[in-house]
N, C-alpha and C positions, 0 to 999 in steps of 0.2 A: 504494500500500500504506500503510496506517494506520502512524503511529508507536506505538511501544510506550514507556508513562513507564517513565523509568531508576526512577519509586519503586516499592518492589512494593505500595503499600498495593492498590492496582486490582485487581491478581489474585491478591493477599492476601485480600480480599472477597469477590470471585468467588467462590473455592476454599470459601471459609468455607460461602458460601450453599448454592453445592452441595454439601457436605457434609451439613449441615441438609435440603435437599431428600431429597437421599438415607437418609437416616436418618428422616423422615417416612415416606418410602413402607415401610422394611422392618419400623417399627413400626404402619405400618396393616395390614403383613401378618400380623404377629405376633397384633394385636388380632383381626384377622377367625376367623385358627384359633383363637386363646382363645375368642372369642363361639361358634364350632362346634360346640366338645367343654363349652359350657352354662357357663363363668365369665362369664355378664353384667356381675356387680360388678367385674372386672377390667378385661374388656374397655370399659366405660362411661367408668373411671378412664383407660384410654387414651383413648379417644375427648376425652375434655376436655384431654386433654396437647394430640392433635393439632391441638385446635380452635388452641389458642394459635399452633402451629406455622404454621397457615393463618393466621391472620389478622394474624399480624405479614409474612407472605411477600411481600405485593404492599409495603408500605411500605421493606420492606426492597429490596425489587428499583427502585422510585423511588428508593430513595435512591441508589444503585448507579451509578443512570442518569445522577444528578443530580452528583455526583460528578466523573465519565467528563465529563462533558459540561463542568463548568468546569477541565477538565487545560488546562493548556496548555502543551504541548514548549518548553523550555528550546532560547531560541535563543545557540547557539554562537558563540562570537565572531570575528570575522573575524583569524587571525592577523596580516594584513596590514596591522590597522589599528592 
């Protein structure tokens, strides 16, 4: 079983990104019904939010990885020693 780091930044981050994920998908649902009921100019204005949202997602998700990947658990000291 994987260690969990005692720091929360790790799934401080996580939590972060998927919030931002989430909040992506419920403004591209938003923008789809705007585009529907004929606010192009609206929905357009989101559409260029979402772009940002997209194209920061995979750098942000490398960086995450990259992160994760240089942790390294705190080794505990031997009381005996």
């Amino acid at each position: 079983m994987p260690t969990i780091p005692d720091d929360p930044t790790y799934i401080l981050l996580y939590r972060f990104n998927q919030n931002i994920t989430a909040l992506g998908c419920a403004i591209e649902d938003i923008g789809a019904w705007i585009d529907q009921r004929g606010s192009a100019d609206v929905s357009g204005r989101i559409d260029d939010h979402l772009a940002v949202i997209t194209a920061n997602s995979d750098f942000i998700a490398k960086a995450m990885a990259d992160l994760i990947a240089r942790w390294k658990p705190e080794v505990e000291a031997d009381p005996e020693d």
